[in-house]
DOPA-999988 format. One line per field, with one value per residue: residue number from 1; y negated, x, z negated of N, C-alpha, C, O, CB in turn. Coordinates in nm, 3 decimals, always signed. Glycine has a CB too. Layout:
BEGIN
num: NUM/...
ny: Y/...
nx: X/...
nz: Z/...
cay: Y/...
cax: X/...
caz: Z/...
cy: Y/...
cx: X/...
cz: Z/...
oy: Y/...
ox: X/...
oz: Z/...
cby: Y/...
cbx: X/...
cbz: Z/...
END
This chain:
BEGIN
num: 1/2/3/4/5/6/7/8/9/10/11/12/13/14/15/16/17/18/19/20/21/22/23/24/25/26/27/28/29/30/31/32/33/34/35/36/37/38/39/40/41/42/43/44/45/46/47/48/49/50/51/52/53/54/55/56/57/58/59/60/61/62/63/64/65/66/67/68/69/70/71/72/73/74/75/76/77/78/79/80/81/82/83/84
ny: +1.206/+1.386/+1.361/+1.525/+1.803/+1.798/+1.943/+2.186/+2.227/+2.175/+2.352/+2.569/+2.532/+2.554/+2.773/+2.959/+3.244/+3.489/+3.733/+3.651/+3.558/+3.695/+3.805/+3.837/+3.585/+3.462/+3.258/+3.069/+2.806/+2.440/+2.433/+2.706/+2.808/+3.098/+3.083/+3.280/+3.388/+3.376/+3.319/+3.220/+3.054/+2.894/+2.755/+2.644/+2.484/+2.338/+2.186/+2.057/+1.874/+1.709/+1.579/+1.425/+1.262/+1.121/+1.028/+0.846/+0.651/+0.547/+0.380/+0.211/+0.052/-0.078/-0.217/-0.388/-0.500/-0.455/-0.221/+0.078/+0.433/+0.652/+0.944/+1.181/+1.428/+1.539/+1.487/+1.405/+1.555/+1.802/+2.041/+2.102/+2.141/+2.396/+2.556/+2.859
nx: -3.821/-3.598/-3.419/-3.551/-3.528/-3.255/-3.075/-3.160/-3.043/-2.766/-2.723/-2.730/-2.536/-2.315/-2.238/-2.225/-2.167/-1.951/-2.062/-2.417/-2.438/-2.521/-2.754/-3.094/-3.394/-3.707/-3.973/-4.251/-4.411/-4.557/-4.721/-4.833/-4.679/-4.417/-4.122/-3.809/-3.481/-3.098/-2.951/-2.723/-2.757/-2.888/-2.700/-2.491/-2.749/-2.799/-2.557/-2.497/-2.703/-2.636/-2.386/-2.562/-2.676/-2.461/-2.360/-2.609/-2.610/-2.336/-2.452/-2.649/-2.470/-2.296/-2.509/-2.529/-2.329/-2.113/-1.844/-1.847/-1.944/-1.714/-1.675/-1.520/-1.479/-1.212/-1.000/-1.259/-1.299/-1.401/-1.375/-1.240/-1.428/-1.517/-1.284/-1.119
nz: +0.420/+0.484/+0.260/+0.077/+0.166/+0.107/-0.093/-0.081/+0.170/+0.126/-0.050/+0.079/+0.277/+0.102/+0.008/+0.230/+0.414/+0.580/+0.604/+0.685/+0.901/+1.102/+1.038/+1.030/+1.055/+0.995/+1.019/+0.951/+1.160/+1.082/+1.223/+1.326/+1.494/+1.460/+1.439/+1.480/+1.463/+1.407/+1.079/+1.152/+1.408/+1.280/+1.086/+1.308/+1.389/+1.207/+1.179/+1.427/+1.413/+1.222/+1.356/+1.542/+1.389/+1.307/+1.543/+1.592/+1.380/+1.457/+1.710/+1.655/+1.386/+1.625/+1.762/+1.584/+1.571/+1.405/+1.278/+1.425/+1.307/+1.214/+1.402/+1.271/+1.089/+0.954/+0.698/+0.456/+0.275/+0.265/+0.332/+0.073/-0.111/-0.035/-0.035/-0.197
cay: +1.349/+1.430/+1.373/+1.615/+1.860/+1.764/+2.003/+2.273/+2.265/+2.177/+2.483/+2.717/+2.534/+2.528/+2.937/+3.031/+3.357/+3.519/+3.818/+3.561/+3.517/+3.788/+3.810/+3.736/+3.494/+3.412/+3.174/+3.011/+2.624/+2.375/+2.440/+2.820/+2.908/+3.197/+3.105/+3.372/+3.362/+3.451/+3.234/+3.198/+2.997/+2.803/+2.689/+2.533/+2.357/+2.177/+2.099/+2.006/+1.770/+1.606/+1.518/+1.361/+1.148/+1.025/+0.921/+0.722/+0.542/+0.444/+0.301/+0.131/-0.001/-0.160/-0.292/-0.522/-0.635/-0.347/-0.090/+0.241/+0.528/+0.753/+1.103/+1.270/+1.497/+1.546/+1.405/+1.350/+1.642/+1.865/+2.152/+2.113/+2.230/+2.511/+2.674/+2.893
cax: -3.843/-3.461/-3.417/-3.659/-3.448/-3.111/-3.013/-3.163/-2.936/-2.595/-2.691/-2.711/-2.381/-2.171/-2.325/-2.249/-2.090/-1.995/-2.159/-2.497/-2.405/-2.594/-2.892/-3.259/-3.437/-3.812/-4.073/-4.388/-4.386/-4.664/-4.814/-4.880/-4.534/-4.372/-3.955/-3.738/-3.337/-3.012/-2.867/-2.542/-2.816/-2.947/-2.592/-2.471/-2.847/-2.697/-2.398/-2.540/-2.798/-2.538/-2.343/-2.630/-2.718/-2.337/-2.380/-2.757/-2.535/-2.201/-2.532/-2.683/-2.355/-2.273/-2.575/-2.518/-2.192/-2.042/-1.771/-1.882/-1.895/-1.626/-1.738/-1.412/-1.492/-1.117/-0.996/-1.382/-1.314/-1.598/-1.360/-1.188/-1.502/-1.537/-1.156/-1.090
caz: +0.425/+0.490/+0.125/+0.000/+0.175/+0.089/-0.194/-0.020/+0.271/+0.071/-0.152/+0.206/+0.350/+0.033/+0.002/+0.341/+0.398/+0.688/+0.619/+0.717/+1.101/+1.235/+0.960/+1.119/+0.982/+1.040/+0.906/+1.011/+1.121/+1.030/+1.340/+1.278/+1.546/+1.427/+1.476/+1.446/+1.481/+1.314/+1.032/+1.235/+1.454/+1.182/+1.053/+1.427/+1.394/+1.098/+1.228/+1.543/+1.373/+1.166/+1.460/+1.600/+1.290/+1.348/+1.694/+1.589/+1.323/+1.541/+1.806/+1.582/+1.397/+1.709/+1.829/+1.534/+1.577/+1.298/+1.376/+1.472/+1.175/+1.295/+1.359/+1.245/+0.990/+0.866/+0.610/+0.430/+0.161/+0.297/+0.314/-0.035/-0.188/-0.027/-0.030/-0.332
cy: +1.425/+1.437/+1.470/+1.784/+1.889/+1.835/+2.139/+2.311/+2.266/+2.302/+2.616/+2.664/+2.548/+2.757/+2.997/+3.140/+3.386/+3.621/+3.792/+3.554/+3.568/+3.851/+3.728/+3.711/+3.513/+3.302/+3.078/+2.862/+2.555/+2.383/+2.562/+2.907/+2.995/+3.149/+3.189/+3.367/+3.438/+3.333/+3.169/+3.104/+2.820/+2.711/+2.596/+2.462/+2.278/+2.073/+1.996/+1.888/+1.648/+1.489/+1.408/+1.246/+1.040/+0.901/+0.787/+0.609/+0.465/+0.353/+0.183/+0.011/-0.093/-0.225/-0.404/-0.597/-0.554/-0.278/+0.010/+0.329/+0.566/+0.907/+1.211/+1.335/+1.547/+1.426/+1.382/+1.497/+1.759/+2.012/+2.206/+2.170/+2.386/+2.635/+2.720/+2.939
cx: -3.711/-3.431/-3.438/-3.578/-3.278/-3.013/-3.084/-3.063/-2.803/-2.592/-2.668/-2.578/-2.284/-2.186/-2.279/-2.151/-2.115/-2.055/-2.306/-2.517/-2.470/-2.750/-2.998/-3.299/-3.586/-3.884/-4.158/-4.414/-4.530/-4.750/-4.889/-4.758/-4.479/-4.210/-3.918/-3.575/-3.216/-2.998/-2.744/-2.623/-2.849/-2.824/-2.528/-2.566/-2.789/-2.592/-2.447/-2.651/-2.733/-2.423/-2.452/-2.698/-2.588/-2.357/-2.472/-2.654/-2.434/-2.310/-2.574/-2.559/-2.313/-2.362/-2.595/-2.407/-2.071/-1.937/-1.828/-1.834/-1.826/-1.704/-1.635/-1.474/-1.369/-1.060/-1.144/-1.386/-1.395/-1.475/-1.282/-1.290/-1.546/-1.385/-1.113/-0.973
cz: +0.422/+0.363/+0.036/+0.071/+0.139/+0.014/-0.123/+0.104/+0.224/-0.012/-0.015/+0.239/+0.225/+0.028/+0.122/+0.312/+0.527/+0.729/+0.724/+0.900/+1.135/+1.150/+1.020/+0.965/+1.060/+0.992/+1.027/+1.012/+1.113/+1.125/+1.397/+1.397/+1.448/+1.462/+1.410/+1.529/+1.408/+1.216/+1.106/+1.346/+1.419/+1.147/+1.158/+1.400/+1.298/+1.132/+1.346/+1.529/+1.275/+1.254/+1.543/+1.561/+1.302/+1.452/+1.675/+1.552/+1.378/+1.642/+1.729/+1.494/+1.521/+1.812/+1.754/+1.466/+1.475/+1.367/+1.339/+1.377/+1.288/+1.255/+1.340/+1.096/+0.873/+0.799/+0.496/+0.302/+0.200/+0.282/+0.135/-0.151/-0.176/-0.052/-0.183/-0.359
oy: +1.530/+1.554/+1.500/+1.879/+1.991/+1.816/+2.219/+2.424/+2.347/+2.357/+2.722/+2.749/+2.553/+2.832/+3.118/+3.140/+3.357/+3.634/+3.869/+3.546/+3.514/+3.927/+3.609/+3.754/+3.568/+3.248/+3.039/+2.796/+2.629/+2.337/+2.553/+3.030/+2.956/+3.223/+3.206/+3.342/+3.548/+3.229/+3.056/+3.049/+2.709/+2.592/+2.481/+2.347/+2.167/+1.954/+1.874/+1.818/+1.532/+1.372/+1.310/+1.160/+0.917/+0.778/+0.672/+0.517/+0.343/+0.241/+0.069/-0.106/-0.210/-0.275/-0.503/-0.683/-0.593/-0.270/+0.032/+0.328/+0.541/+0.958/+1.323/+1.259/+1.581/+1.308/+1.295/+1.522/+1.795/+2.094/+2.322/+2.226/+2.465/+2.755/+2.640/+2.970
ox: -3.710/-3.407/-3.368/-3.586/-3.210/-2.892/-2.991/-3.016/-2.722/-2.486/-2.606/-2.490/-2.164/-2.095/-2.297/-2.071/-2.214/-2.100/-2.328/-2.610/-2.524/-2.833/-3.001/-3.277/-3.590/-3.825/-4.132/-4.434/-4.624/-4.863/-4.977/-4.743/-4.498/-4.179/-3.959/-3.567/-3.233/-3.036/-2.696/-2.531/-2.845/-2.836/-2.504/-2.529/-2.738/-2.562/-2.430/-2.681/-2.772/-2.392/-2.403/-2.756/-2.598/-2.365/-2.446/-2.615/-2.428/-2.263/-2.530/-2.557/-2.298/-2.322/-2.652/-2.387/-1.955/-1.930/-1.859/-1.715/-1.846/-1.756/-1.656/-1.509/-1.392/-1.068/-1.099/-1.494/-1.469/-1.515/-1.277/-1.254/-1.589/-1.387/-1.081/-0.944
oz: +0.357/+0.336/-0.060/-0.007/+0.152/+0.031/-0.127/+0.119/+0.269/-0.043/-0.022/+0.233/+0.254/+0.063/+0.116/+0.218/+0.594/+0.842/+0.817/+0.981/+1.232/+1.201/+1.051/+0.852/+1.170/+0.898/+1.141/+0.910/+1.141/+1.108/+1.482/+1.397/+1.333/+1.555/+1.295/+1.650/+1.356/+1.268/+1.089/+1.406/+1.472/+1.175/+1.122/+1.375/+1.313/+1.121/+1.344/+1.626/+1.261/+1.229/+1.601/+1.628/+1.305/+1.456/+1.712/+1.623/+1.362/+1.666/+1.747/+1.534/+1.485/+1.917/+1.799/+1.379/+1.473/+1.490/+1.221/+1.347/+1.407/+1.156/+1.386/+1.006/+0.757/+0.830/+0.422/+0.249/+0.108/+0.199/+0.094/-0.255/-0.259/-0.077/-0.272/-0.475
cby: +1.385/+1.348/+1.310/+1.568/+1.851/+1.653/+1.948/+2.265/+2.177/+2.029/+2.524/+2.734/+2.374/+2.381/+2.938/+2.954/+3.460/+3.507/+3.834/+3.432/+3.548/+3.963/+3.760/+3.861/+3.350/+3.491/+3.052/+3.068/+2.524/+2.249/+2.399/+2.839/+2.820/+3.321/+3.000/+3.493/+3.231/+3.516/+3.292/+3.393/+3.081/+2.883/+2.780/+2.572/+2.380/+2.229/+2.229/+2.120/+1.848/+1.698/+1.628/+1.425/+1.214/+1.117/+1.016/+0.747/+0.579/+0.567/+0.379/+0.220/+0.098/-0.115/-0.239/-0.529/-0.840/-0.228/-0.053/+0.292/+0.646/+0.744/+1.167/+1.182/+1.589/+1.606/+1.293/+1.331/+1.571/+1.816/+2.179/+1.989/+2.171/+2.505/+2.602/+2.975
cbx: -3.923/-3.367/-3.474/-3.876/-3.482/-3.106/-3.045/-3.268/-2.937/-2.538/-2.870/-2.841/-2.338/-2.174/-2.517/-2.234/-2.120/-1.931/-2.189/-2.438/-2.284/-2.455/-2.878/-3.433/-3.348/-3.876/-3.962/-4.503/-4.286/-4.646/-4.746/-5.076/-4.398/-4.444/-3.854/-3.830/-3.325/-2.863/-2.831/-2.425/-2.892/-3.014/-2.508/-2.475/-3.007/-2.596/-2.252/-2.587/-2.918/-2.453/-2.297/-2.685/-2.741/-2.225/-2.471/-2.921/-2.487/-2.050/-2.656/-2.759/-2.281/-2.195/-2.677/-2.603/-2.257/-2.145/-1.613/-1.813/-1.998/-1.438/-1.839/-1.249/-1.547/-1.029/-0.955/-1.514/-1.378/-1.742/-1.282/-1.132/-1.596/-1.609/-0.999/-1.167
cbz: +0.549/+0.564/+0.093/+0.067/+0.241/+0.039/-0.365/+0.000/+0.383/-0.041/-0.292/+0.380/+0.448/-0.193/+0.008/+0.477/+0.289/+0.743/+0.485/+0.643/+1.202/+1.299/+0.814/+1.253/+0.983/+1.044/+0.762/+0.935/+1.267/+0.987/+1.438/+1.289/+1.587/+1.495/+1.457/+1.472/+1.448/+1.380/+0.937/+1.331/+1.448/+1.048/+1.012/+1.579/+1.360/+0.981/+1.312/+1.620/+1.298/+1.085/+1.541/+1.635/+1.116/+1.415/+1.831/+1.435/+1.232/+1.671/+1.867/+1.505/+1.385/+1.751/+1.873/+1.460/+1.476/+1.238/+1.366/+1.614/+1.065/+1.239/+1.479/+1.238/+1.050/+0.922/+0.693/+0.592/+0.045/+0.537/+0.446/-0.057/-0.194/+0.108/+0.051/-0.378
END
């Protein structure tokens, strides 16, 4: 299912602006909730969910004997696409 999202979210983070930060957002979840937020919300959830896919992987990684992804983000290019 992460997949099926995947180009949707790199098109909002490579897109971001900081205009965005303080723009509400709403939308209706499969369960008929109503969330409502800012973008500038939405963008930490990313971040904050990417970090957390790190961590699974360094656990996992070393529950079978692997070394641990590193969760350093520098160095990994991520900002070279965005600086103009």
């Amino acid at each position: 299912m992460d997949a099926d999202f995947r180009s949707e979210v790199e098109s909002f983070v490579k897109n971001w602006d900081d205009s965005m930060e303080k723009q509400l957002f709403s939308d209706t979840m499969p369960d008929g909730r109503m969330v409502t937020g800012t973008w500038g919300e939405v963008i930490r959830h990313i971040i904050a969910h990417e970090i957390h896919h790190i961590g699974q992987l360094s656990i996992w990684a070393r529950e079978i004997g692997k070394k641990p992804v590193s969760a350093n983000f520098i160095g990994r290019g991520l900002a070279s696409q965005t600086i103009k």
